[in-house]
C-alpha positions in Angstrom: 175.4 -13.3 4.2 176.1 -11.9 8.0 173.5 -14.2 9.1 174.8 -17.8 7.4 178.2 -17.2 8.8 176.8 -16.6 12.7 175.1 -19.9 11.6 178.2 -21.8 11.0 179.8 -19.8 13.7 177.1 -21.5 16.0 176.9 -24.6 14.4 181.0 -24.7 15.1 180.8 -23.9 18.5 178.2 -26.5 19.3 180.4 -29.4 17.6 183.1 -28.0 19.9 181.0 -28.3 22.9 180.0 -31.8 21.6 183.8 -32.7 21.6 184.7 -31.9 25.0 181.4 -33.2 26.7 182.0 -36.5 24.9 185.6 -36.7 26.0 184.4 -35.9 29.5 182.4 -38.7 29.5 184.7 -41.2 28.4 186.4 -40.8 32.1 183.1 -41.4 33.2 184.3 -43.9 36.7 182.6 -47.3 36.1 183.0 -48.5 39.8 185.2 -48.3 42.5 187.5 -50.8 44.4 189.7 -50.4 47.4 193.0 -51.8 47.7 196.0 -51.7 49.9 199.0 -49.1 49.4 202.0 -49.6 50.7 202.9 -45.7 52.1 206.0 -45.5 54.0 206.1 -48.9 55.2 202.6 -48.6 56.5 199.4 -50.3 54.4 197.0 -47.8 53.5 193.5 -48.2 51.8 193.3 -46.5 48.4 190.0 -46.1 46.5 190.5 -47.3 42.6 188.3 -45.6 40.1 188.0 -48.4 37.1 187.3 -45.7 33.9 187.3 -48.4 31.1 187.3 -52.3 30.3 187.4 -54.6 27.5 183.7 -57.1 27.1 183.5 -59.8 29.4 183.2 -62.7 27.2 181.1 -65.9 27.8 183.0 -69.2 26.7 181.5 -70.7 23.7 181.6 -74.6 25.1 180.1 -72.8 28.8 177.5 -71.0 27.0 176.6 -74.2 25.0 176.3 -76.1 27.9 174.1 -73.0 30.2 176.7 -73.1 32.8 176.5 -70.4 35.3 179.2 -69.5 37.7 181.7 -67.1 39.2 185.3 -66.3 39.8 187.2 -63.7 42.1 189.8 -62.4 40.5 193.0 -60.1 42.7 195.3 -58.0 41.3 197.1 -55.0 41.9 196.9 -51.6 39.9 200.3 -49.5 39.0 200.6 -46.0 39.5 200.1 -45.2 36.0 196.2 -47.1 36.5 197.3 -50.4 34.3 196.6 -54.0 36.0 199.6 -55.8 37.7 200.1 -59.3 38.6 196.2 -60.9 38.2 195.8 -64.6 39.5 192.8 -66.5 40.5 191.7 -66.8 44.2 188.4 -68.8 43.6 186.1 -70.3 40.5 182.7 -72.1 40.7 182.9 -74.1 38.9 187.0 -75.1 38.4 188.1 -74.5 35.3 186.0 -73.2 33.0 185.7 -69.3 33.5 189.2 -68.3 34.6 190.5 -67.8 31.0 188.0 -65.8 30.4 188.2 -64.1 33.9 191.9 -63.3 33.4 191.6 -61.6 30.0 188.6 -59.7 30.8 190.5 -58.1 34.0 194.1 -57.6 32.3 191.7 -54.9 30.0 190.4 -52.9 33.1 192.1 -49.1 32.9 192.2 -47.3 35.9 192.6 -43.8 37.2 196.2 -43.2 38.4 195.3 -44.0 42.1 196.1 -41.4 44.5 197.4 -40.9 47.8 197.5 -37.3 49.5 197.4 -36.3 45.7 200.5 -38.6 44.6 200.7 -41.6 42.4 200.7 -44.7 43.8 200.6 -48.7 43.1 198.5 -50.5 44.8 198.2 -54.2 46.0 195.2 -56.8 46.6 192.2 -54.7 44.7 189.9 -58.1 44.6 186.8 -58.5 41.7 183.7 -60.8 41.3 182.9 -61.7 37.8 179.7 -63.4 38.0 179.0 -66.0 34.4 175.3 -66.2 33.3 174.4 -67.0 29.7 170.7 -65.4 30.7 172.3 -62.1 32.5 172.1 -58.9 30.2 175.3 -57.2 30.3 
């Protein structure tokens, strides 16, 4: 009897150390961009650790056609690690990835960026998103 219930007692344990590791892991930082802070009236550089984003989808009528291309995308990132304010800078070819582009960044979640330990928002964080129908994601 002793020796079943030091099995569940271990068995318990070991979910519980499941749990945690796996929540751990979900902060994992998927890249890091650098944008400017505005810090008492000063611009500062501030490192932006993305932790999550929605998939990057491939337009059906662009993947039907092979088209490859890009688009750079700038936005800004509140305190709180949300995505402010994205608009287009550039798209090769025009118009037919920066629908896609837009809705794909507007997902990103970021780490509350930090400055001397404080919350801050931060301006011009600039992504490439790079469009290939033969590129493994």
């Amino acid at each position: 009897m002793f020796l079943s219930y030091a099995k569940k007692v271990s068995l318990s344990a070991t979910m519980v150390v499941c749990l945690i590791s796996s929540q751990a892991t979900a902060q994992q930082v998927l890249a890091v961009n650098v944008g400017l802070a505005d810090v008492g009236g000063a611009k500062e550089r501030v490192k932006c650790e993305l932790i999550g984003s929605g998939p990057l989808r491939y337009p059906p009528k662009a993947k039907r056609y092979k088209y490859v291309g890009q688009v750079i995308v700038k936005f800004g990132v509140g305190a709180d690690g949300g995505v402010i304010d994205p608009f287009i800078v550039a798209a090769e070819p025009p118009g037919v990835f920066e629908r896609a582009a837009l809705t794909h960044v507007k997902s990103y979640k970021y780490n509350p960026p930090l400055h001397n330990g404080q919350p801050v928002e931060v301006d011009e964080v600039a992504v490439k998103l790079v469009f290939d129908p033969k590129r493994r994601r």
